[in-house]
Every structure is written in C-alpha cells, then in structure tokens.
N, C-alpha and C positions, 0 to 999 in steps of 0.2 A: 406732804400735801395737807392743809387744812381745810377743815369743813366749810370754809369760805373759796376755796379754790374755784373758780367757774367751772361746770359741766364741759364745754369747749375744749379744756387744758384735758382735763381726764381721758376724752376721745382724743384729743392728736396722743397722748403718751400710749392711750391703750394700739391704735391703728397702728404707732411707731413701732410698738412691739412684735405684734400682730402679722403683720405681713413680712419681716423678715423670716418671720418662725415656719411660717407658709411658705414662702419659696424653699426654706429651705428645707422642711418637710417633702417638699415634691420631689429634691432630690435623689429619696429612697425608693420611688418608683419608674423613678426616670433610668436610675442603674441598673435596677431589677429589669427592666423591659432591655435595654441596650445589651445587660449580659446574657437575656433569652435569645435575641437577634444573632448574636455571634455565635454561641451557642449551637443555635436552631440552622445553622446555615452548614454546619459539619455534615462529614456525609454520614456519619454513624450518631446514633438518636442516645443512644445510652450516657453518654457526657452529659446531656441535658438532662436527662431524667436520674443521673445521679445526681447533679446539682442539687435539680427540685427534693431529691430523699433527702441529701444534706442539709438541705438549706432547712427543712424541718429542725434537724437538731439545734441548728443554733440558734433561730427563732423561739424555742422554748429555754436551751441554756442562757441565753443573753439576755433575752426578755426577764428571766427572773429576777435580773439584776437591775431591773430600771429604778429601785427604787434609789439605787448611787443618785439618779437623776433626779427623780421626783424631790425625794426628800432633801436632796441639797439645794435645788432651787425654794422651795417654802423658809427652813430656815436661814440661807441664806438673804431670802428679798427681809425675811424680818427683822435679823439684823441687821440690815442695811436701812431699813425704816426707822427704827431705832437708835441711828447715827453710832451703829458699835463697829466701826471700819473694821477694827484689830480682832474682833469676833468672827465679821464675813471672811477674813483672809485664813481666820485657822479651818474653820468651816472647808475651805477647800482642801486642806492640807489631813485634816482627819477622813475625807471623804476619797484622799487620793491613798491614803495608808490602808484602810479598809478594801479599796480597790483593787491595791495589789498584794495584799493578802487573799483574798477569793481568787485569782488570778493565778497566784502560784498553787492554790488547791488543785485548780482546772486542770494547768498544766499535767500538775502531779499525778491527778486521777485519770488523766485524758484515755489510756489505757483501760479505765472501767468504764468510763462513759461511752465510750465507744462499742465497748463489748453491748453493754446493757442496749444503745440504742438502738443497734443493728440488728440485737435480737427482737426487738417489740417491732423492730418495722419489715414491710414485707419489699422485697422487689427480686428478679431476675438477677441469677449470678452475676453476669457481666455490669446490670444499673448497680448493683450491690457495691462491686470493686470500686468503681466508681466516684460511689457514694463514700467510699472509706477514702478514696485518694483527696479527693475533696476535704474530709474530712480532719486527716492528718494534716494537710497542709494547711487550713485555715484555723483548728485550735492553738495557734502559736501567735492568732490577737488578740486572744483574751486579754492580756494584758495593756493592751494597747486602747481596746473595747472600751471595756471597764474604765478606763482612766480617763479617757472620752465624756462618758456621761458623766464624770463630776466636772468636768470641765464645761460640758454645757449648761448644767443646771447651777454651776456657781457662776456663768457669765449669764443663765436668763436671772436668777435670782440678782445680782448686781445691774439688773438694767439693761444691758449689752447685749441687743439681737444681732445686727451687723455681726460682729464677728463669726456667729455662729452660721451665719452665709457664707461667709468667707470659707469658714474650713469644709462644710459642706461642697464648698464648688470644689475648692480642694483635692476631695476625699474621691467624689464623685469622677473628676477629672483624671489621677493617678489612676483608679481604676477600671477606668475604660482605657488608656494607653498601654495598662499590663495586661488587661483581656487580649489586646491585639496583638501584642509583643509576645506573650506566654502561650496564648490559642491559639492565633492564627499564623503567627510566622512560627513558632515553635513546635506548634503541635502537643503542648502537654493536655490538653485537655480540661477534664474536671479538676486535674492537680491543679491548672495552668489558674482557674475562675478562682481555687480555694488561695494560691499565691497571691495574683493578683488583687484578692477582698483585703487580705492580711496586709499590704504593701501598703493599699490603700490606710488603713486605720493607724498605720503608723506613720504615713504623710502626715494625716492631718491631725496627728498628735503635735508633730514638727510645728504645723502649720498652728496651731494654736500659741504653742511657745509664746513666739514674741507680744502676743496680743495679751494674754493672758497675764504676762508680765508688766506691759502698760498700764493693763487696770489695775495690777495687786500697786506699783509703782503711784497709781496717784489716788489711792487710796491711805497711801501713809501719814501723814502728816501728822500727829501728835501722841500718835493712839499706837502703842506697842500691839504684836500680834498677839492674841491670847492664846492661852496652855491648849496642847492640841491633843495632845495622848492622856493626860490623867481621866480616869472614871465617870465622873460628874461632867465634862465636857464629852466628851463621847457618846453617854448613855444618851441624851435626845436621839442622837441620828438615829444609832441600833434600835430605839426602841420604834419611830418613827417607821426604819427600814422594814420592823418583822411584818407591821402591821400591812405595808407596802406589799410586801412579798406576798400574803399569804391574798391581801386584792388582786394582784396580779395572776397568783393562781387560779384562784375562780376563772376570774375572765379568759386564759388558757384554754381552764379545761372545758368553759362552755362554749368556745368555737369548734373544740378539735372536737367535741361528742357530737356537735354540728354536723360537722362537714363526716364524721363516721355512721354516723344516723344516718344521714344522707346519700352513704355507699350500699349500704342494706335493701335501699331498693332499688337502684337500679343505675346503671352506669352514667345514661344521659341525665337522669336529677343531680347524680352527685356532680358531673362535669357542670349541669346550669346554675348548682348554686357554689359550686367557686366560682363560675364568673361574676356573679352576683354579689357575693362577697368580695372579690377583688375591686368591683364598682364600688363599694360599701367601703372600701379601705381607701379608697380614692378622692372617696368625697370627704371621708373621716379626716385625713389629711388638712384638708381646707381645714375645719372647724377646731381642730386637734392646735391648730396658730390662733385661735385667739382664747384656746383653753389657755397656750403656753401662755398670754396675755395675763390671760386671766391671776394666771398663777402666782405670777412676778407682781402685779400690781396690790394682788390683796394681802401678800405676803406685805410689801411693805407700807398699806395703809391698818394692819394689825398689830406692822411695828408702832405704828404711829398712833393707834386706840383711835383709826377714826373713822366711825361706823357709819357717816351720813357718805363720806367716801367708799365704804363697800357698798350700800346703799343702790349710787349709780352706778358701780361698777359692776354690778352684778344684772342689773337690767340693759348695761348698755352690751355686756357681753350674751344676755340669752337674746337680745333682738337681731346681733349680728350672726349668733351660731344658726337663731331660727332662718332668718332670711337666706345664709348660705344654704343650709340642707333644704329650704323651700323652693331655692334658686334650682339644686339637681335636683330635686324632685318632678319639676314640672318639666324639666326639660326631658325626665326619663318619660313622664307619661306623654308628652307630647311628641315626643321625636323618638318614637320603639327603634327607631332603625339606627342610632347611636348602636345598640350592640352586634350592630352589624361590624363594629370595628374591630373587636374583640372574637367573634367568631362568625363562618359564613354557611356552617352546615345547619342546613334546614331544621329538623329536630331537634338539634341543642337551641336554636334560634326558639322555634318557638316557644320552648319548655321557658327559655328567660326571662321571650315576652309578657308571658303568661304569667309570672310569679312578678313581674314587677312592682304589682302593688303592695306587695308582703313587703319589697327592698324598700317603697318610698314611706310605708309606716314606721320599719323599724329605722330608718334615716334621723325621719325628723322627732321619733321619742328619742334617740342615739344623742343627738346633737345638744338636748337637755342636761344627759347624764352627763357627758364630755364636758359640758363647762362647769356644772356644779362640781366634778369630778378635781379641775381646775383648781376652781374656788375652794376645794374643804383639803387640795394640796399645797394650799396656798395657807390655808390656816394650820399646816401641819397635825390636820386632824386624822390620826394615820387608823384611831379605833375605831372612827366613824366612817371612813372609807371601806377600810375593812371588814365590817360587819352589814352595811349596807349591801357591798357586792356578795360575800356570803351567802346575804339572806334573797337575794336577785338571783342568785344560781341554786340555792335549795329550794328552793319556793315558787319562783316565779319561772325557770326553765326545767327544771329536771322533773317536777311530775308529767309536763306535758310531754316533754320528748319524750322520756319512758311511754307515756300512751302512744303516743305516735309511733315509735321504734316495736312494741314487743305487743298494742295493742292494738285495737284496728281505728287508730287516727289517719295515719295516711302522710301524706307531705306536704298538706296541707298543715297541720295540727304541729308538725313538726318547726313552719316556719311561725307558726302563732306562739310555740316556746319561746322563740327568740325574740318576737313582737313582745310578749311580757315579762322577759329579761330585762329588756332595754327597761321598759314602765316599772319595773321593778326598783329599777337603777335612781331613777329620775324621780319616784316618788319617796324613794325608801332615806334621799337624799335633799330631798327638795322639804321632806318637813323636820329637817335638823338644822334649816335655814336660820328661820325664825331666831333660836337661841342662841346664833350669831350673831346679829345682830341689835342683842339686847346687852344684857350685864355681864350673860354666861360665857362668853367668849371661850375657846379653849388654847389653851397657853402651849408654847411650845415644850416639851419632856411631861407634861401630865397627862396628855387625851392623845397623846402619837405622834 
C-alpha cells in the first residue's frame, strides 16, 4: 500500500480482516457456553465444576504461550509487506519448531504441572478427581494447541482471515459432537469434555492443512524459503516471544488477583464480578477482531515504511474499537435486564446491576489498550508492550487492590484497580505512539 492508496481501500482491507477474526473469536464462547449446557444437564454437578477447576489450568498454561501467535502474526505481516515471500513461509516453520518443542516439555512435565496445580487450587475431593480426569485427558493437545497458534498468527500475518473461520467452525463443531458422543451417550464425563477439547485441536489442525498449504503454495514463486533454524533467524521470534510472555503474565495475574480479591469478601461479589468479567470477555471479543485487524495491517504497512498509512490505520481502528465498546456500553446501561440472561437470583442480579458502571468504564478505557495493544504487536515492539503492561499492573492496579483487599477500600476501590489498569494500559501506550510514527520506528529483532 502506498501513501497515495485512498482511505476507502484501507477500510474495506481493514473490515475484511476484521470480521472474520470476530466471528471467529465468538467461537470460543460459544463452545464454552454449549460445553456448560451439556455439562450442566448431568445429574451429578461435580463434572462441571471439575471442568471449570481444569479449565483454569489450561487457561493459564496455554495462554502463556500466545506469544506463538502474537509474535508470528507481527513478523509475519512484515515480511509479507516487505515482499520477503521466502522469509513469511520460514517464519512459520521456526514458529512451528518452537512449538513443538514447548509441547514435548508440557507433555514431559505433565506429571509436575499437575501435581503443582492441584496443590494451589482448592476444590472438593470428588470436583478434584474430576478436575485431574479432565486434566489428563486434555494435556495430550498441547501439541496440537501450540501448533495452532502459529498457524493463525502466520495466516492473520499473511492476510488470510477466512481460513481462520474455517478452522474455527471446524474446531468448534468436532467438539460439540464429542461432547455428545463422549458425555452423553457414553457417560465419561469431565474425561469425556477433556477428549472431546483435545479431538477437537487436532481436527482443526487437520483442517488447516490443506489451506495452509494453498497459501505457502502460492506464495512461491521465485523466492526460495529462508534458513529457519540458524541463530540470527530465530533470535527476532525468541526475543519478541520473552517479551510477549512476561505482558502476558502481567495481564494473568491482574485478573486472577481480581477475581481472588473478589472472593475475600464475599461469595455474592465474587460470583457478580465473574459475571461481569465474563460480559467483559464478551464484548472484548468483538474489539479483540479489529485488534487482530489492527495487527496484520500495520505489520505490513511497517514492512512497507508507510507511516501516512499507519497514520489512518490507527484512527480508523480506535473509532471502530471505540464505537463497538460504546455500542455495549449503552446497551448495558440501558437495558440492566440483559443480565437477566446470565443469572435470575435476585442478589447476585443486583450486585451486577449495581457495578455496571465500573464494567462500562473499564470497557471503553479496555477497548483503547486492545488496539494500541494490536498496533505495537503489529510493530513487533515486544519491550514496549512489555514494560507498558508491567508498569499498568505495578502501578496502576496493584497498590489499589492491596488497598482494597487488606485495607478499608472496599469493592468499590477494588474495581477502581482495574478502571486504572486499563488507563494505565492505554496511556502508558498511547504516548509511545508518537515515535512511531516519526523516524524512530522500531525494527523487528532490536525493540522485540
């Protein structure tokens, strides 16, 4: 794209991106809620509530590892702006090696991780078993997992949303016909949820195959693949990935000290701000699609040095992120009885109603950090991601929750943490803008 390109063209590319990354973002709540239903309809409750123990673990093990994703979609869109075909295609192939090396660790340790998890978590002997049947049976996608996310973040980085619906419906689909096959006509239970997840991740590995191979396939043309395993090719991602990882920690451990703060005082808070949080994840989703937008586009207008292009792309993606979370926001203060969907007992209802203005603040400062978040994954600026959220979880949440949690702030003060997390996020990021847009640019393997 050249700086002559019309604004016009920049929005149909960015929308094209955009909404498939959405739909198929919604997939992951749409299984979540379909494996609760099946789940929830057993006559014994413990399957469920081992799930939910399990599904903790892997939410934190898996999650650590998004930077397979993140960081292969940035360098990937930049090579691909940069017309380095034979670059994007090793790009997935170092990012698929990487992969299953962490992979074969997991397996390896699966044994300690499980000991370790089961000790920090609490539940009832029988959710317990449960939770380890689960458990055993779904650490056997790690590999499947992991290999996943290079696979989406080297097809958002090459342009390719479509597919990634594809394998979503996929992945999604397999795994509601093993819920039913494994749970309900079989009766394994929380084994049956942790088979059926694993079944799943490796459909849509299947399912990706052929596609994946289309785009490495006409991307060939003149341009041999480049060196994938020497040092100097390698070191971007790893270095890229630490910085990835240790933002992704932050962000971790500020929901879970959240939702733990939140148990301290009382059973109904902490049950009304997971529903609040769950809302929060919901709407995050939408805006989370034109992050992934975000991401792929500035990646390859940074291959391309063209700043008048990030320029638009970056106001045309905060007017969409803002309009989407302005969009639930009013609709939450307008219509309270939305969380009537979600629960019908009186006192949790109103604890929800009540906090909802805390949900629609920290939405629309969220929806800020989410695209810049985008945009500086986009510029593979993995030390300025990383130290931004660092300083947004030691600065901007953790003295107040400590007030809140061990002082006499209240849960009130508790959700004002999180309100200045987000603004933390958003500003701590928002004035590192600037120097992208000017000469400073950060290159990919120097600044992450």
């Amino acid at each position: 794209m050249s700086e002559a390109e019309p604004e016009p063209s920049l929005r149909r590319r960015f929308i094209a991106l955009a909404l498939p990354s959405i739909a198929a973002s919604l997939m992951v709540p749409v299984a979540s809620l379909i494996d609760t239903a099946i789940l929830g309809h057993l006559d014994e409750l413990e399957p469920l509530a081992g799930v939910a123990l399990g599904g903790v673990i892997f939410d934190l093990l898996y999650w650590s590892f998004g930077f397979l994703r993140m960081g292969t979609t940035g360098l990937t869109a930049q090579a691909f702006g940069r017309e380095q075909l034979g670059e994007s295609r090793a790009l997935l192939l170092r990012a698929g090696v990487l992969a299953l090396v962490f992979a074969a660790l997991l397996l390896g340790l699966q044994g300690a991780i499980g000991w370790v998890s089961f000790a920090l978590l609490d539940g009832e002997v029988a959710v317990e078993l449960a939770a380890r049947a689960y458990f055993n049976a779904r650490i056997w996608a790690a590999p499947a997992v992991l290999l996943n996310f290079c696979v989406m973040g080297w097809l958002l980085g090459m342009q390719r949303t479509r597919p990634i619906l594809v394998i979503a419906v996929v992945a999604n689909g397999v795994n509601v016909a093993l819920d039913y096959l494994l749970i309900v006509r079989l009766g394994w239970g929380a084994a049956g949820a942790g088979w059926a997840t694993m079944g799943s991740q490796y459909a849509a590995l299947l399912a990706a195959v052929p596609m994946v191979w289309r785009a490495w396939a006409q991307t060939r043309g003149d341009q041999p693949t480049a060196p994938v395993l020497s040092w100097p090719h390698l070191a971007p991602l790893l270095h890229l990935g630490r910085h990835i990882w240790l933002r992704t920690l932050a962000l971790i451990t500020t929901f879970a000290l959240f939702t733990n703060f939140s148990a301290s005082f009382s059973s109904t808070l902490l049950a009304a701000n997971a529903v609040l949080l769950r809302v929060l994840g919901l709407a995050s989703y939408f805006i989370d699609g034109f992050a992934h937008a975000t991401e792929s586009l500035t990646g390859v207008l940074v291959g391309r040095d063209d700043k008048h292009g990030l320029r638009k792309l970056l106001g045309l993606a905060m007017r969409w992120g803002l309009a989407t979370a302005g969009g639930f926001a009013l609709a939450f203060i307008a219509f309270p009885q939305l969380f009537t969907l979600l629960t019908d007992q009186p006192e949790l209802l109103a604890a929800v109603v009540g906090a909802r203005g805390w949900l629609v603040l920290v939405l629309l400062l969220g929806s800020i950090a989410y695209v810049l978040d985008g945009y500086f994954i986009g510029l593979t600026a993995g030390v300025t991601l990383a130290r931004a959220m660092l300083l947004s979880f030691g600065l901007g949440f953790l003295p107040l929750a400590l007030w809140a949690r061990y002082g006499d702030g209240g849960p009130q003060v508790l959700w004002l943490a999180l309100l200045s997390f987000m603004a933390a996020r958003a500003l701590s990021l928002g004035v590192c803008v600037p120097a992208t847009l000017s000469s400073a640019d950060e290159k990919p393997g120097t600044s992450g």
